[in-house]
C-alpha positions in Angstrom: 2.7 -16.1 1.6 2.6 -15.6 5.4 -1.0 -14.4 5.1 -2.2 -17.5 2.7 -0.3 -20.1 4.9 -2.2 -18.6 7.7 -6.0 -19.0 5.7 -4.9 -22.7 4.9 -3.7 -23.2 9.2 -7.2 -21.8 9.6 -9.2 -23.9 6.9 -7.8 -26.9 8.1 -8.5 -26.4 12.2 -11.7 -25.1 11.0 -12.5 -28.6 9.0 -11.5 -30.7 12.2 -13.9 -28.4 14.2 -12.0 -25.5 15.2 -13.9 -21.8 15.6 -12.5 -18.7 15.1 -11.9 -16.3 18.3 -11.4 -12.3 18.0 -8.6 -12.1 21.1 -6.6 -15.1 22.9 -8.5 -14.8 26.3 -10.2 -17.9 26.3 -9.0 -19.5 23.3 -7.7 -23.1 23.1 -5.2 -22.5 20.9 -3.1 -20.0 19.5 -0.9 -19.8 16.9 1.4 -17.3 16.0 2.4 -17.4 12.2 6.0 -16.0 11.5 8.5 -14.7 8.6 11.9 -15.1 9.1 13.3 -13.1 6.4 14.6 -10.0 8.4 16.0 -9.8 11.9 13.1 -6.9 13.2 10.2 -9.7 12.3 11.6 -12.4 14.5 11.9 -9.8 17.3 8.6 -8.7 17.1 7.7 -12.4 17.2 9.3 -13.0 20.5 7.8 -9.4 21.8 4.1 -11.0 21.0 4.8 -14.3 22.2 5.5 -12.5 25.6 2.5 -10.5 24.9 0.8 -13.7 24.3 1.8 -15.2 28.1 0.1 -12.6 29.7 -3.5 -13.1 27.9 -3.8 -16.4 27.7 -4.5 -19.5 29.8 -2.5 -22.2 31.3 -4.3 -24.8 29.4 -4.2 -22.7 26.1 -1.9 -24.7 23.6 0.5 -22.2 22.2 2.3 -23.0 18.9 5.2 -20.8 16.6 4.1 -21.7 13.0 5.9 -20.4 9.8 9.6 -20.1 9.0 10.7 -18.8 11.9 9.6 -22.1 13.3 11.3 -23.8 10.5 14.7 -21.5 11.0 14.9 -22.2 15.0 12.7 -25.5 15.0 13.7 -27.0 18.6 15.4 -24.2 19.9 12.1 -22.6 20.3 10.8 -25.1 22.1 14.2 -25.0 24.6 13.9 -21.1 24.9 10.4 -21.0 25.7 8.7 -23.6 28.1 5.1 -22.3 27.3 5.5 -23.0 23.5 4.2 -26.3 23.2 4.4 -26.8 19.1 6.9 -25.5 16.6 5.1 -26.3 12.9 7.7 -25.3 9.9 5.8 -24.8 6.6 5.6 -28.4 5.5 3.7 -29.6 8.5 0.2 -27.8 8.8 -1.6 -31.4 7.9 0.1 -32.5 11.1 -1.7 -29.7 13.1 -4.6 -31.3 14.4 -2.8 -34.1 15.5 -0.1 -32.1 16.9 -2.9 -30.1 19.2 -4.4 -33.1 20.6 -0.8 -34.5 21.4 0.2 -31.2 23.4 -3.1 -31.4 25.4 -1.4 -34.2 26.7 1.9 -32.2 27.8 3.8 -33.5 24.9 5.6 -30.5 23.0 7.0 -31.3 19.5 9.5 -29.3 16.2 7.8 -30.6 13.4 10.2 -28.9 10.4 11.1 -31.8 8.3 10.8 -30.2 4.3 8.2 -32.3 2.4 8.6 -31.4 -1.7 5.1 -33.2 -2.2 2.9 -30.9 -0.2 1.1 -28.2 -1.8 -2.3 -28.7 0.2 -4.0 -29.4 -2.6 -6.8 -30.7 -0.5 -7.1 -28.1 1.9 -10.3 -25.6 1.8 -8.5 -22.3 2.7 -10.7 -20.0 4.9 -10.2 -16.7 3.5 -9.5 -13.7 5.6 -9.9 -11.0 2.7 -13.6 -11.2 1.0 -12.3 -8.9 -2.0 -9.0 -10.9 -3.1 -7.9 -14.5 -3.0 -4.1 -15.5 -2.6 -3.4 -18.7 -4.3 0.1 -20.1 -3.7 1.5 -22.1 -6.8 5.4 -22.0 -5.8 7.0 -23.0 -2.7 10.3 -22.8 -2.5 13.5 -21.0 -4.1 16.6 -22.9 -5.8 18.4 -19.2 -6.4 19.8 -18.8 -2.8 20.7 -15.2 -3.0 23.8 -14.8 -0.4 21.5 -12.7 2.2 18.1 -14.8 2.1 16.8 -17.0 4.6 14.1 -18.6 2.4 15.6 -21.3 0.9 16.4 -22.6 4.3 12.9 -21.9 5.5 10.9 -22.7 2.7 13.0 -25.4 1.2 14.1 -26.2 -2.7 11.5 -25.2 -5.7 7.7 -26.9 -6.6 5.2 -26.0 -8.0 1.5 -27.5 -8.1 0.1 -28.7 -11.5 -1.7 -26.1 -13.0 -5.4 -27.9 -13.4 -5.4 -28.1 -9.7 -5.1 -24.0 -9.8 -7.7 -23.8 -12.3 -10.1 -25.8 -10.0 -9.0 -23.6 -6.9 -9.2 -20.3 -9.1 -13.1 -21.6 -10.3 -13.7 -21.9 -7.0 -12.8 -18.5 -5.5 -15.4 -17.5 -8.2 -18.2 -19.7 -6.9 -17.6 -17.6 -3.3 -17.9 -14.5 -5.6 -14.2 -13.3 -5.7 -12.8 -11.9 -8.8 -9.5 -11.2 -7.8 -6.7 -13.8 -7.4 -2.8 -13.1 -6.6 -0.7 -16.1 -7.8 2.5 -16.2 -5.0 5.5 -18.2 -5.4 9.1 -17.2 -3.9 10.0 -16.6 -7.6 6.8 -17.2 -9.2 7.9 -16.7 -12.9 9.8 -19.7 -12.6 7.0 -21.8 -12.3 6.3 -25.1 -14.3 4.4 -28.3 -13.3 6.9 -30.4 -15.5 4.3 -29.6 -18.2 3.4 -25.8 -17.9 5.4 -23.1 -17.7 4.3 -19.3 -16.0 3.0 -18.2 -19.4 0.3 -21.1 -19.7 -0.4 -20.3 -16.0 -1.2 -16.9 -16.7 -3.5 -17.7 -19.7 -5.3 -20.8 -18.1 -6.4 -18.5 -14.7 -6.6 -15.7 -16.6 -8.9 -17.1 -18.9 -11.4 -18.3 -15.9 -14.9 -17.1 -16.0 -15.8 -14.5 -13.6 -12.1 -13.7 -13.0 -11.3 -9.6 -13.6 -7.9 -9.3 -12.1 -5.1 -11.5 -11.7 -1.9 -10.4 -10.0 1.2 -12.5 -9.0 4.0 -11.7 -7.0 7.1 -12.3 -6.5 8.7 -12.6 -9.5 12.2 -12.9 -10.4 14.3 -11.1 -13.3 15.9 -13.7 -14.9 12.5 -15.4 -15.2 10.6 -12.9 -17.4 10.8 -15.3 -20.9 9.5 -13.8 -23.8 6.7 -16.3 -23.5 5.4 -15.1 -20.1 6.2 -11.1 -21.3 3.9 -11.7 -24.3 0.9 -13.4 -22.1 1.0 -10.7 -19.3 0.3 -8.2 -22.6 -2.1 -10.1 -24.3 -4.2 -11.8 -21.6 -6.7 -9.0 -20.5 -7.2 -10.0 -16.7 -3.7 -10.0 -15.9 -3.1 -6.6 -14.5 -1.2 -3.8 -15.1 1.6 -4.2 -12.3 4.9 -6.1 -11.3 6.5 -5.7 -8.4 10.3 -6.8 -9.6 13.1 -7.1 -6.9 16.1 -4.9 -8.0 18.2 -5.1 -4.5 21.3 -3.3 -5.8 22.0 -1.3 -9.1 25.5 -2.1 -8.9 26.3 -4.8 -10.6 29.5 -5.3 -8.8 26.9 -5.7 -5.1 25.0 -8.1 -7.5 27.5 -10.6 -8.1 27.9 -10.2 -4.1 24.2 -10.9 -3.6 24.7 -13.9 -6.0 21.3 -12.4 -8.0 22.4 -14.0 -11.2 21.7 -10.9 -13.1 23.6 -7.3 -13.5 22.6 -4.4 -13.7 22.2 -3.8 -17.5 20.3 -7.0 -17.3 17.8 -5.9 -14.9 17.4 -2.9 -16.6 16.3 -4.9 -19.9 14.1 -6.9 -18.3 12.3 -3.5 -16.7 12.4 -2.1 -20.5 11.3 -5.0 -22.3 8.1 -5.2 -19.8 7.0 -1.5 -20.1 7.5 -2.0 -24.1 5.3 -5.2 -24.0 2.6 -3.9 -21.4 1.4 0.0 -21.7 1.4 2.6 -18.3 2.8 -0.5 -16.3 3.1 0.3 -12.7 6.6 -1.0 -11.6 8.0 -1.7 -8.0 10.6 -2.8 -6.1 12.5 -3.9 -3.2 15.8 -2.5 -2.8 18.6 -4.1 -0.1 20.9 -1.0 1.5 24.2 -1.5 3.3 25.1 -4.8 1.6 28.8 -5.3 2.6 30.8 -4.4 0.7 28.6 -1.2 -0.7 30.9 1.7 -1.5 29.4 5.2 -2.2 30.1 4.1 -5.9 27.9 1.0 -5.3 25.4 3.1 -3.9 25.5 5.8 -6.4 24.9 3.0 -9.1 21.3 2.2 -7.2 20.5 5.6 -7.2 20.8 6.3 -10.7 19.1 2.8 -11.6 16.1 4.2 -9.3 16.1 7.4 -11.3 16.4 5.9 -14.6 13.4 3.0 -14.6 11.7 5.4 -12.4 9.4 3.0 -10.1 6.3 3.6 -9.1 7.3 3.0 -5.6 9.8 0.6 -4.0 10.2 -1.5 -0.5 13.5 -0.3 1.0 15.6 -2.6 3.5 18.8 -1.7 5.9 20.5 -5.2 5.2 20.0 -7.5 7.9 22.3 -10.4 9.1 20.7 -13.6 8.9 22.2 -16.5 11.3 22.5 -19.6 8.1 23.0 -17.8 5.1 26.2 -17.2 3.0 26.4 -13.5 3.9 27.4 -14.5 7.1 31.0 -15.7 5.9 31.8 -12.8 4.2 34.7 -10.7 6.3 33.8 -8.6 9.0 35.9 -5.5 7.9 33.3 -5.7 5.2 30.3 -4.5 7.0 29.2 -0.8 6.3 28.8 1.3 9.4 25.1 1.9 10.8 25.7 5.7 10.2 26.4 5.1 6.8 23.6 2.8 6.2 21.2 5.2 7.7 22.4 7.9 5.8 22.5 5.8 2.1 18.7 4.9 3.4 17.3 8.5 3.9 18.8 9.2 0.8 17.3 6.7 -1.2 13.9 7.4 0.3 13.9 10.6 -0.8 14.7 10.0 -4.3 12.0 7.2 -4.2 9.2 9.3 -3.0 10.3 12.2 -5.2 10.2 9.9 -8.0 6.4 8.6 -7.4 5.3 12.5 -6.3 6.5 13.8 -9.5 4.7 10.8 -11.2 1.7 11.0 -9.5 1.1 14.6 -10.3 1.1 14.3 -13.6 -2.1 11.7 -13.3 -4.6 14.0 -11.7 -7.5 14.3 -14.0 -7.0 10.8 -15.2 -10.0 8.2 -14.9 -9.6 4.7 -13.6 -11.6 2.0 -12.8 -10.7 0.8 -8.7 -11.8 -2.6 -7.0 -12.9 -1.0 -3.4 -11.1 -3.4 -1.1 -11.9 -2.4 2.7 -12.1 1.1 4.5 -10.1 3.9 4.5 -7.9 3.4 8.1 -8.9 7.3 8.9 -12.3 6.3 8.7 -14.9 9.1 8.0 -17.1 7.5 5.3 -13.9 6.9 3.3 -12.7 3.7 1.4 -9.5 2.3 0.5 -9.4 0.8 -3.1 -7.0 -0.7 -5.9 -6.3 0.2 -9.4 -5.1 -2.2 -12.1 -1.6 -0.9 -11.6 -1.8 -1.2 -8.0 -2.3 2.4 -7.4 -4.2 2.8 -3.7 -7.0 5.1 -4.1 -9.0 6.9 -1.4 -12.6 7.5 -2.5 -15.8 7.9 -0.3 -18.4 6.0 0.3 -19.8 3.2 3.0 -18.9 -0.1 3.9 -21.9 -1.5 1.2 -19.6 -0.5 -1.7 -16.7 -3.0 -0.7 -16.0 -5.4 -3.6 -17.4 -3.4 -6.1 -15.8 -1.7 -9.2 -16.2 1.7 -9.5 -14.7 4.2 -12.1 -13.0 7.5 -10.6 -11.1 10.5 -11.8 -7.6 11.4 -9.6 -8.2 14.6 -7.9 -5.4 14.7 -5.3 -2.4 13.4 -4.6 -0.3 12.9 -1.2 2.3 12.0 -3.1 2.0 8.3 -2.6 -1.6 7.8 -3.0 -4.7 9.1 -4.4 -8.0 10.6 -3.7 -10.6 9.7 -6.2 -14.2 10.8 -7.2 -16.7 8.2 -8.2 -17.5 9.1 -12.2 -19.8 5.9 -12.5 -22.3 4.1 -10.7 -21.1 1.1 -9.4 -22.0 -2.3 -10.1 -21.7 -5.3 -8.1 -19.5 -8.0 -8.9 -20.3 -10.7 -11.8 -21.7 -13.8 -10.6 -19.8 -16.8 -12.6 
């Protein structure tokens, strides 16, 4: 969502006039585009807005966009004298305007929530030329105990899904064929009209389109009507990537996810029943207070027992606003404790998708190349339908292509491929 905000920042500076510049020396204006949603992100924010002091000029406007702009809003603006802007997620329209004020000296928090905006007439300039990120959801009404978003990002919307079509028809005229469809809990969208499932079948049914992905979905949102279109619309890939946090349904109820444990692992049974060799991730939340080694144990034998094919892990992380912050103090659950529980569960993650992943050399597979390989070497990085990264050689030519390959090694967490096909460029709608 970060990155898609940031391509819709860029399309709309870019319609008012605005160039592109590879470093900050020199520029006009920077922006620096945040997520709020752990502690170590907002650091690393302040570390590059330091960073950003030292490069740039004195008549460079500097703004904090995002939802860490949203979260702090004025403060930002009080704590640092150089930032000049602070744009929450509801006010990029405003950015232009907001520009020309602060080459003025004015400095302005623009974070009020508007549950109208979707951007519908922005042209996004796309940073990716394989994939195209098309936000349908902003927003989250669930308010899990430890999240930030619904503060940052505000209550649930979703655009009307003709106006997705027309966006999704469009990617194809600039010769993507690859769209992500992101909402805070996408599954839960519905234009008052359509629900996810129509969404599904409406871009997956647009000409020229080979892959459509969504993320991030939440588990009490998989209806039986979305289920059945993921299996039976033949664009929508092979992958989910459904947040577990806890398998203790005690830690749960805590985290106010609305779902337990035997619930969760339903809905992770029902979709590998409805859609064959799905690829399944997660994110899982460690140290929640008030996690016993029982708790624990609970996640570790949920991990074992849907068996993901990889998972985001996260020490739990304290976030100033949100309901977790009432809960007593005695329960917190030491660092050392937390680090340990986290090592552990790392280990039985990445044994998990090893053991997995060795049992699929010698398969074949057809991979969208996305970019190259970061150790270089005539080497590219690409994507199978179940969101398996594959390693396969080749030149910078062959990016955005299809290619089929067979699995010929493993590191255990991805894949080296051979090309078994010759490729062919993409479809032109």
């Amino acid at each position: 969502m970060n990155v898609s905000d940031s391509e819709l920042m860029l399309g709309k500076l870019a319609a008012e006039g605005y160039t592109p510049v590879d470093s900050p020396e020199g520029a006009d204006v920077v922006l620096v585009n945040t997520c709020a949603i752990r502690e170590n992100a907002e650091q690393r924010v302040i570390g590059r807005l330091g960073e950003m002091r030292r490069h740039v000029g004195k008549d460079t406007i500097l703004g904090v966009t995002g939802c860490m702009a949203q979260r702090l809003g004025p403060r930002l603006l009080e704590s640092d004298t150089r930032v000049s802007l602070v744009v929450g997620p509801d006010a990029y329209r405003s950015l232009p305007h907001l520009i020309e004020a602060a080459r003025k000296g004015e400095r302005f928090a623009a974070t009020d929530f508007d549950l109208e905006e979707h951007y519908e007439d922005f042209q996004a300039r796309r940073f990716d030329g394989v994939k195209a990120w098309i936000p349908v959801q902003r927003g989250c009404d669930y308010r899990c105990t430890y999240c930030i978003v619904p503060y940052t990002r505000g209550p649930e919307r979703s655009r009307r899904l003709d106006d997705v079509v027309r966006e999704t028809r469009e990617i194809v005229e600039q010769g993507l064929t690859e769209v992500v469809l992101l909402g805070q809990t996408v599954n839960s969208y519905t234009d008052g009209t359509h629900d996810f499932a129509d969404l599904l079948r409406a871009v997956g049914a647009v000409d020229g389109i080979r892959r459509v992905r969504f993320t991030s979905p939440h588990p009490n949102d998989f209806s039986e009507r979305v289920i059945a279109a993921m299996a039976e619309v033949e664009t929508v890939c092979e992958h989910v990537h459904l947040p577990m946090q806890s398998g203790s349904s005690r830690t749960l109820k805590r985290m106010l996810r609305r779902y337990t444990r035997e619930e969760y692992l339903a809905c992770a049974a029902a979709l590998r029943a409805a859609v064959p060799r799905l690829g399944l991730t997660t994110d899982i939340i460690v140290g929640f207070p008030g996690e016993t080694d029982e708790d624990f144990e609970e996640t570790l034998s949920a991990v074992r027992e849907v068996a993901f094919d990889d998972a985001f892990l996260f020490k739990f992380s304290m976030r100033e606003g949100t309901p977790a912050t009432r809960l007593p103090a005695e329960l917190l659950v030491p660092e050392a404790v937390v680090d340990e529980r986290f090592d552990r569960l790392l280990e039985t993650v990445r044994g998990i998708a090893r053991e997995k992943n060795l049992r699929r050399l010698g398969e074949r597979m057809e991979v969208l190349i996305e970019k190259e390989a970061r150790k270089g070497g005539d080497m590219l990085q690409a994507r199978s339908r179940d969101f398996k990264t594959v390693i396969v050689p080749g030149d910078a030519t062959m990016i955005g292509t299809y290619l089929t390959v067979e699995l010929t090694g493993t590191t255990g967490s991805t894949f080296s491929g051979t090309p078994v096909s010759v490729r062919a460029p993409l479809p032109v709608a």
